[in-house]
C-alpha positions in Angstrom: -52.0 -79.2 -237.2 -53.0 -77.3 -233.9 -50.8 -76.6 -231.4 -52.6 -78.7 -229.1 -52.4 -81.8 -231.4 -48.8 -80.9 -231.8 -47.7 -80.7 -228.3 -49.8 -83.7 -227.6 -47.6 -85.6 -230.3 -45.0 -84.4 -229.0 -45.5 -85.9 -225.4 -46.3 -89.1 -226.8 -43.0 -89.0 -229.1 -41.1 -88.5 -226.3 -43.1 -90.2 -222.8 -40.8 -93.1 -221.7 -44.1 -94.0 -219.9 -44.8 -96.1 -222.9 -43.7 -99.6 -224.2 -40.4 -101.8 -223.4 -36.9 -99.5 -223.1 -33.6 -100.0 -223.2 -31.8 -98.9 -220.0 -28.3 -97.2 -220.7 -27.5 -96.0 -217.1 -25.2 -97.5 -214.4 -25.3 -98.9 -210.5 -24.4 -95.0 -209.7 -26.8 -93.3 -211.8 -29.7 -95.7 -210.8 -28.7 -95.4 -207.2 -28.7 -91.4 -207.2 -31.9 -91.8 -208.9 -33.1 -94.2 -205.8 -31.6 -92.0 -202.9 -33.4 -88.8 -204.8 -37.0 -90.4 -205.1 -37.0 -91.3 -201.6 -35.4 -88.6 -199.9 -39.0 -86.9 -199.4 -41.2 -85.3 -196.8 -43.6 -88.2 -196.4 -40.4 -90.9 -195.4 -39.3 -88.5 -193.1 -42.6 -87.8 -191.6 -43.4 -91.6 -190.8 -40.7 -92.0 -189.0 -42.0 -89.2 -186.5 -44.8 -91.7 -186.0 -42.6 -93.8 -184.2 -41.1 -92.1 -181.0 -42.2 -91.9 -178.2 -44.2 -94.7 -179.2 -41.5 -96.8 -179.2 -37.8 -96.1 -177.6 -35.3 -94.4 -179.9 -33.1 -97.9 -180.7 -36.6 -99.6 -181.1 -37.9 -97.6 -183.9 -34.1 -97.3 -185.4 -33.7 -101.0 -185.5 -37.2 -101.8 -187.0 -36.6 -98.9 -189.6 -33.3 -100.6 -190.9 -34.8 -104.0 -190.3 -38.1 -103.5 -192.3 -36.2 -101.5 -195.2 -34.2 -104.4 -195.8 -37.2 -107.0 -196.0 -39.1 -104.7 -198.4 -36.3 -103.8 -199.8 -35.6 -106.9 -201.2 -39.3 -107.3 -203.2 -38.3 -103.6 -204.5 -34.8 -105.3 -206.1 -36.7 -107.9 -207.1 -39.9 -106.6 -209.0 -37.1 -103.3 -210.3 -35.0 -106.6 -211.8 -38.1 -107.8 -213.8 -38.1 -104.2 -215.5 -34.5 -104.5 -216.4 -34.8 -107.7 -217.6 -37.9 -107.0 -219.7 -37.7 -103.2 -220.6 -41.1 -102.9 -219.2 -43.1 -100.9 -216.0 -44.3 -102.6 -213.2 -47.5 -101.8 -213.9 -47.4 -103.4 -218.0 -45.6 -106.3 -215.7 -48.7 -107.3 -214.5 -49.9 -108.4 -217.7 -47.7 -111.6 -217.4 -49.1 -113.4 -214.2 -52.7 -111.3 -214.2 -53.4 -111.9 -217.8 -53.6 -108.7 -220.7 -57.0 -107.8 -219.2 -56.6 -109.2 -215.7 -54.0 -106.3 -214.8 -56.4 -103.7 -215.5 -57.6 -104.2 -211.8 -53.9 -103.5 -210.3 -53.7 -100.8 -212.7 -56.4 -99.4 -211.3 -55.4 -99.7 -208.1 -52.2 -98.3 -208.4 -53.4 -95.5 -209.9 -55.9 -95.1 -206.6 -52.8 -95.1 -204.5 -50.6 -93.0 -206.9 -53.1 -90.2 -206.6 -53.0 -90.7 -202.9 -49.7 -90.3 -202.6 -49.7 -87.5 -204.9 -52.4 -85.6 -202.3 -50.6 -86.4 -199.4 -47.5 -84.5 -200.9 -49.2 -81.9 -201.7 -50.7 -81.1 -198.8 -47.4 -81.6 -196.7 -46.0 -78.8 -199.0 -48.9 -76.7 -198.7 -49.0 -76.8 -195.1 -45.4 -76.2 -194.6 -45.8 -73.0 -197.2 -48.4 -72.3 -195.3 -46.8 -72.3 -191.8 -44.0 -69.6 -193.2 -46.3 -67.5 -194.8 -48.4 -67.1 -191.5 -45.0 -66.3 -189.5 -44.1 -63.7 -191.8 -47.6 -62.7 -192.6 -50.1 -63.3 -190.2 -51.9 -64.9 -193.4 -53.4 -68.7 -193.4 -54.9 -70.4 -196.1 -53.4 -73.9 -196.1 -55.9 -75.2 -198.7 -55.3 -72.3 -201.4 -51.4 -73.4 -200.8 -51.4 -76.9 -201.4 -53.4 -76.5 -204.4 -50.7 -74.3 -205.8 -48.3 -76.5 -205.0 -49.8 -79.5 -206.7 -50.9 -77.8 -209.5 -46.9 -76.3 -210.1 -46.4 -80.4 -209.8 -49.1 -81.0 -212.5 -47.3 -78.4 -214.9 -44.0 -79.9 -214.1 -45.5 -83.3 -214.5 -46.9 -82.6 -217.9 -43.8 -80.2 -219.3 -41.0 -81.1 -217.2 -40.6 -84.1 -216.1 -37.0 -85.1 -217.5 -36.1 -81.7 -216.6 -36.8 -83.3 -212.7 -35.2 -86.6 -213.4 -32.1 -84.5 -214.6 -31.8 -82.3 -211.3 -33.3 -84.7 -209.1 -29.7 -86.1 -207.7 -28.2 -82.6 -207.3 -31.7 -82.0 -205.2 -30.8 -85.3 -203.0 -26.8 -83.8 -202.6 -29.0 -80.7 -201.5 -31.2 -82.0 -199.2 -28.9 -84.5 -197.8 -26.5 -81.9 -196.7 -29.7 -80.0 -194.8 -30.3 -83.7 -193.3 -27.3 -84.0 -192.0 -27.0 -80.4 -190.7 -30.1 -81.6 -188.7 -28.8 -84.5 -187.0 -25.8 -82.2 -185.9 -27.9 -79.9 -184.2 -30.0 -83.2 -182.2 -27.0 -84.4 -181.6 -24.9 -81.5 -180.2 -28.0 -80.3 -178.1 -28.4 -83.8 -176.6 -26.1 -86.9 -176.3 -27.0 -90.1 -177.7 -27.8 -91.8 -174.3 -30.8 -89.1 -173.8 -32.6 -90.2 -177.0 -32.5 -93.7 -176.0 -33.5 -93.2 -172.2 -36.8 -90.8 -173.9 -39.7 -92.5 -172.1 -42.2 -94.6 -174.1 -45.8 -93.6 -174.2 -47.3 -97.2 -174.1 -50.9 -95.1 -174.8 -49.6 -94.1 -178.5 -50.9 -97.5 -179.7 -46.7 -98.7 -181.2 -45.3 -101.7 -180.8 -41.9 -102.8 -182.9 -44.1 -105.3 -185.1 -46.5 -102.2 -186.1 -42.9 -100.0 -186.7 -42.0 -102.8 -188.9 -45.3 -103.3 -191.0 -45.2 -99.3 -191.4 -41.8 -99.2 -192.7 -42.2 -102.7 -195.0 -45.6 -100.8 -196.7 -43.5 -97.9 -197.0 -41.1 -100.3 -199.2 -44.1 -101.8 -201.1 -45.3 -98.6 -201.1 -42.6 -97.4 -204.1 -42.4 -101.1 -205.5 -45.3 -99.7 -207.8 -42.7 -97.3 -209.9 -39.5 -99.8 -209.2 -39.4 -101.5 -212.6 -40.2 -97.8 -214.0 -36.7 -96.8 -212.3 -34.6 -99.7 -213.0 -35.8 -100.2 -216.2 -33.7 -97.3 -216.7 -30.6 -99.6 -216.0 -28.0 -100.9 -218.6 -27.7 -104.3 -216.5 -29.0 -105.9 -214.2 -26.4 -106.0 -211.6 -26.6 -102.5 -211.9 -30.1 -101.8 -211.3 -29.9 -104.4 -208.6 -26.6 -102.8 -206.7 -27.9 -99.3 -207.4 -32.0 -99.8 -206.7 -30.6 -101.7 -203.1 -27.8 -98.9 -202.1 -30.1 -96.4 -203.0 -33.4 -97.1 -201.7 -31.9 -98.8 -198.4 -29.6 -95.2 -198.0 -32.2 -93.2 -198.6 -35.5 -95.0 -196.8 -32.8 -95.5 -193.7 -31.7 -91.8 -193.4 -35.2 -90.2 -193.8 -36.9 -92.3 -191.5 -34.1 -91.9 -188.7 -33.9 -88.6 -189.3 -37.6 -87.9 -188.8 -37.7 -90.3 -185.1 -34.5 -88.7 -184.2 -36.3 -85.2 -184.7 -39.0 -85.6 -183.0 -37.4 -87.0 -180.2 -35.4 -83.8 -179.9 -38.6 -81.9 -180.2 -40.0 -84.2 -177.3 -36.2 -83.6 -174.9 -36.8 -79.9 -175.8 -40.2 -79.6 -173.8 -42.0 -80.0 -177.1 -45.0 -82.3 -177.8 -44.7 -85.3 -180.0 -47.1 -84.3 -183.0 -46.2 -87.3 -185.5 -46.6 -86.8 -189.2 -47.4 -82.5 -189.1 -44.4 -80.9 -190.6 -44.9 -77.7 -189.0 -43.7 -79.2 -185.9 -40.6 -79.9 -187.2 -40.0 -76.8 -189.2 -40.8 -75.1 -185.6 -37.7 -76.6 -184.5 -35.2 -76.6 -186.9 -36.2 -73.3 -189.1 -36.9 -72.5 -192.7 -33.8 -75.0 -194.0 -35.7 -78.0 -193.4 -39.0 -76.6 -194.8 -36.4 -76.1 -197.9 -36.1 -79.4 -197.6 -39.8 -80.8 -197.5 -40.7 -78.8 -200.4 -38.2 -79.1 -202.8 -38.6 -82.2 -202.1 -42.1 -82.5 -202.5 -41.4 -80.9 -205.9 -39.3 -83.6 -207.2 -40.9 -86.8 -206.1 -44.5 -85.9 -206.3 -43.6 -84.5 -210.2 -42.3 -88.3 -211.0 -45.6 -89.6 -209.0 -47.9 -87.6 -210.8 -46.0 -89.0 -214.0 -46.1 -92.8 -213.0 -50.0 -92.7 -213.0 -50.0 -91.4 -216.4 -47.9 -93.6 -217.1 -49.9 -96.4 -215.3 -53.0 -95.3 -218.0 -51.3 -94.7 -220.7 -49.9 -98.5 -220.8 -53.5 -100.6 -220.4 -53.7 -100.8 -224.1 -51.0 -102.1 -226.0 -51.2 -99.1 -228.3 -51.5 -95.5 -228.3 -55.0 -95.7 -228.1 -54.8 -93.7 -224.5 -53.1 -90.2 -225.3 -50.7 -89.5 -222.7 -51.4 -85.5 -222.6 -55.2 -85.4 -222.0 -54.7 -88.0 -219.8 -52.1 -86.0 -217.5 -54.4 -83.4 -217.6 -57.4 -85.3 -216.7 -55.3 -86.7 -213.6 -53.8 -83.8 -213.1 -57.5 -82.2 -212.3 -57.9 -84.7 -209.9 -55.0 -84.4 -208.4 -55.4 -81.0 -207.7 -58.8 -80.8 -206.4 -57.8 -84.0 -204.0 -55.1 -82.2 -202.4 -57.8 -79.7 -201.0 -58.9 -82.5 -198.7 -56.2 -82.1 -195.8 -57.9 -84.4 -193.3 -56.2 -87.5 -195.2 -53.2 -86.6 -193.4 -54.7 -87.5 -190.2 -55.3 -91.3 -192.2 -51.9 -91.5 -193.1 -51.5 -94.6 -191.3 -54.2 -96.2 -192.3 -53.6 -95.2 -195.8 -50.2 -97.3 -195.7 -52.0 -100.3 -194.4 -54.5 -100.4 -197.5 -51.2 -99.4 -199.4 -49.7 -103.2 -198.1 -53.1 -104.9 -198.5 -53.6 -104.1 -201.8 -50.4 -104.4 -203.1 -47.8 -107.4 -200.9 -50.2 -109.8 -202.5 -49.9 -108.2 -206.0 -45.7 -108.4 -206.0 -46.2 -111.9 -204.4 -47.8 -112.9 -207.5 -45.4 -111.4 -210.1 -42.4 -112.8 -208.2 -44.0 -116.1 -207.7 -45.2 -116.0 -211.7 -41.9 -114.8 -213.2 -39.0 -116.4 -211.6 -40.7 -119.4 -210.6 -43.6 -120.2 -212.4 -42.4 -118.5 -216.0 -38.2 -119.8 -214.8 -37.3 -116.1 -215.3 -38.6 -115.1 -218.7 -41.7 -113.5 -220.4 -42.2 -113.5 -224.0 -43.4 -110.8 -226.4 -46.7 -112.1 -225.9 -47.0 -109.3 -223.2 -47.1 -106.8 -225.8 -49.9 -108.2 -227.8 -53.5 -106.8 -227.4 -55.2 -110.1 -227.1 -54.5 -114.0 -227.4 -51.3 -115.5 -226.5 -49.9 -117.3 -223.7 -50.9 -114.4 -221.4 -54.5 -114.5 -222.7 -55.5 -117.3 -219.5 -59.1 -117.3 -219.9 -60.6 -114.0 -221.7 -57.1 -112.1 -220.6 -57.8 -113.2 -217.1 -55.5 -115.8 -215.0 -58.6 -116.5 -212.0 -55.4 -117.9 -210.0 -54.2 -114.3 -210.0 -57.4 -112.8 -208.9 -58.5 -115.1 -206.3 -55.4 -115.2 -204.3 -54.8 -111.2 -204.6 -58.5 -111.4 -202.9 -57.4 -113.7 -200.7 -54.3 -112.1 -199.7 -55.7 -108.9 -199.2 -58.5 -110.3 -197.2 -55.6 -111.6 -194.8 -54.2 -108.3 -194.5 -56.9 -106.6 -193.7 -57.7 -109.5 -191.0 -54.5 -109.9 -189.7 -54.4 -105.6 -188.8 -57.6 -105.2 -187.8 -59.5 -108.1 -186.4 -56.9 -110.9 -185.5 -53.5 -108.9 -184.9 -50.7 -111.1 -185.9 -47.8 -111.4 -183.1 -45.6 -111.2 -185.8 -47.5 -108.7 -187.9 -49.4 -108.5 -191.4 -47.2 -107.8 -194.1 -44.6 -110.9 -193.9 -47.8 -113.6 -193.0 -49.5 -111.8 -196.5 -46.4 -112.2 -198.6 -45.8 -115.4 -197.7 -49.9 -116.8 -197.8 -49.9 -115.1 -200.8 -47.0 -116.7 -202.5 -47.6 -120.3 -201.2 -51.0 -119.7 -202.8 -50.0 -118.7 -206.2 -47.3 -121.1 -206.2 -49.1 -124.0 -205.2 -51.9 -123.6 -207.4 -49.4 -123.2 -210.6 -48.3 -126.9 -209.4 -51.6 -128.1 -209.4 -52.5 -126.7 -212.4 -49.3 -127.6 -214.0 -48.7 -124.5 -215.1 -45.0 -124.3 -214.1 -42.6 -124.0 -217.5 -40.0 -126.8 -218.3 -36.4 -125.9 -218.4 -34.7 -122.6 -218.6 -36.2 -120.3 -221.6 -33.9 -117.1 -222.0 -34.9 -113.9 -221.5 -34.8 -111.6 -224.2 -35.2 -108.2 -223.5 -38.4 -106.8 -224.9 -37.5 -104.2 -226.9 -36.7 -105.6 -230.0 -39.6 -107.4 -230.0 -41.7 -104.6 -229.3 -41.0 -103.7 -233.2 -42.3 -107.0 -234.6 -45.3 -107.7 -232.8 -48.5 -105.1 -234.2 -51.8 -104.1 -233.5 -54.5 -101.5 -234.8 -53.5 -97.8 -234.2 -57.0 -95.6 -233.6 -56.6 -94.9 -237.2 -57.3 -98.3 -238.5 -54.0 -99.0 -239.4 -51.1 -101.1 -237.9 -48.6 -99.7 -235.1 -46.4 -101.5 -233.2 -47.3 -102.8 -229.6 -44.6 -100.7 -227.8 -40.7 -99.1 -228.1 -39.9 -96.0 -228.9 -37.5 -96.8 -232.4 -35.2 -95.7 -231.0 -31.7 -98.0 -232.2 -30.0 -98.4 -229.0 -33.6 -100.8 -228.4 -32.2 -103.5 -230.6 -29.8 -104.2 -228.2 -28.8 -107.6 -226.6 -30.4 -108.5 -223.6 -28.8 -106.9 -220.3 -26.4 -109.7 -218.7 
């Protein structure tokens, strides 16, 4: 055997990308995992969007405020891995049909490889902005190409490596975070951030603050049932997923509209979403911060798209190292293009239209429609209660076009007085939900949930080599566990 087909076996053998798993960790261990993931450059770089657009308390307020809403779909899609052992995006299957969930797969892999650019770029720029002060040298493009393609290597060969160190990384960076804040808040009061004048011209309002900071929550649903699959219970992934991802969305953003506000009270000019202004005023700890960080969560991006591909078919039809390194090329040669960080905004509004109506759907679909439960159908390649019509459910598709239609509407040509993400959620929802009724489609009584791992073993399908392999699971025996409580 070659050493390529070996590693390559080897990465399948051991990619937790693949099939229905059995969580083992607890609310503390998810949570870390939560608070490490979104402790990253591109939080705390939104929430230098905000001031002086809005006042200080404004953009505070709407940060908490809009972390909780989104929050709460986070919790709620995370609890659908927990209960079923499966990723968000294999999740899909269950109210899109087994072919139907191709097109949010897609899509999420579109927005995973945007994300994945935008990081690395942010590192590269901030590598970048030291290099030239101790160099005189400036290449930002050749930077950020290194740094992504360190996160390709990482994504391919080190990835539970990451997930290992990744909450000593948060204990890290939150101690540089909170070395921050001392120094905006021992150079200027409180009362001085709050009376910093607005800039009505910077085009903010607190509904806009709010729609930015809900896509930003909708934004990570994409890998939550990836996390909290992770989780031995559900209360845990549910107590951990919240504390962590509210923590961590709530001290990132802060800390990136407190800091630009100091920047602002210290005769500097509010450039939102540019690192190098922040690293300017604070020094090389932070730009510690932004690319360790950058390191950590753009690894375990990089890795969700795989991941994302590597579960369309319900067997290992899709190899999971030639596809990382087909990605991975892309990846790299994307982050080369550094005017998307002057879209950034924009790129979080197709992030919500794309994707509110797509968790509206699964919500709707599996604690309403399906009472909580999906069956081992899911795993199947074809035919089944998830087959709809030629693995398509058309109620699926045509309100995810609808509801996306209504985002894009409701931010661009009829703003909403109370903004586009919460009118899209809940269109979207009333949509699906109604239609099920109509259709009848809604299940009798209360079927249990079984979690999907066991099951993963008993259903098969054809392997490439003609043969039979199971639809999913990883053999290993803690799998044949009960379901989580």
């Amino acid at each position: 055997m070659s050493a390529w087909s070996r590693l390559s076996d080897h990465l399948d053998e051991n990619s937790e990308g693949y099939g229905p798993l059995r969580g083992t960790l607890g609310a503390g261990r998810i949570g870390m995992i939560w608070l490490a993931a979104n402790l990253v450059v591109t939080t705390l770089l939104t929430g230098t969007l905000f001031v002086p657009g809005v006042s200080w308390p404004t953009a505070l307020g709407m940060i908490v405020l809009g972390t909780l809403i989104g929050g709460t779909v986070l919790v709620l899609v995370g609890n659908m891995g927990t209960r079923t052992g499966l990723p968000t995006m294999s999740l899909t299957k269950g109210s899109f049909g087994l072919r139907g969930s191709f097109l949010p797969v897609a899509a999420n892999v579109v927005i995973l490889m945007g994300w994945s650019w935008v990081q690395a770029m942010l590192a590269g720029v901030t590598v970048n902005f030291l290099v030239e002060q101790a160099t005189g040298y400036s290449n930002p493009v050749l930077f950020s190409v290194l740094c992504q393609t360190l996160v390709v290597t990482l994504a391919v060969f080190g990835h539970e490596g990451i997930a290992r160190v990744e909450p000593w990384l948060a204990v890290m960076i939150l101690g540089i975070m909170a070395w921050v804040f001392t120094v905006a808040f021992t150079s200027y009061p409180p009362a001085d951030f709050a009376a910093l004048p607005v800039d009505a011209g910077a085009g903010w309002s607190s509904i806009t603050v709010l729609d930015v900071v809900i896509a930003t929550a909708i934004s990570w649903t994409v890998l939550s049932a990836e996390f909290n699959r992770l989780a031995r219970t559900q209360s845990a992934g549910i107590v951990g997923s919240g504390t962590g991802y509210v923590l961590s969305t709530v001290t990132a953003m802060s800390l990136g509209a407190t800091a630009i506000a100091y920047v602002v009270l210290d005769g500097g000019e509010a450039v939102g979403f540019d690192p190098t202004v922040l690293v300017a005023a604070f020094g090389a700890p932070l730009a510690v911060v932004i690319f360790l960080s950058v390191m950590a969560t753009n690894t375990m991006v990089v890795y969700g798209m795989v991941s994302s591909v590597v579960n369309l078919a319900p067997s290992r039809r899709v190899r999971f190292l030639p596809t990382a390194l087909v990605l991975g090329a892309v990846s790299i040669l994307g982050s080369t293009w550094l005017g998307l960080l002057d879209q950034f905004t924009g790129f979080l509004v197709l992030i919500g239209s794309l994707f509110i109506p797509v968790f509206a759907i699964m919500l709707v679909d599996y604690y309403v429609v399906k009472r909580g439960a999906y069956a081992a159908d899911i795993l199947s390649g074809r035919g089944g209660r998830y087959w709809y019509r030629g693995g398509v459910n058309p109620a699926a598709v045509v309100v995810w076009v609808v509801g996306a239609a209504t985002s894009l509407v409701l931010t661009s040509v009829l703003p909403s007085p109370v903004g586009a993400t919460i009118p899209t959620f809940v269109v979207s929802a009333l949509l699906y939900l109604v239609w099920s009724v109509a259709a009848g489609s809604i299940v009798a009584g209360r079927p249990a949930q079984h979690h999907l791992s066991a099951a993963a073993e008993e259903v098969t399908v054809p392997d490439t080599s003609g043969g039979a392999a199971t639809a999913g699971g990883t053999g290993r025996p803690e799998e044949t566990a009960d379901a989580p409580r």
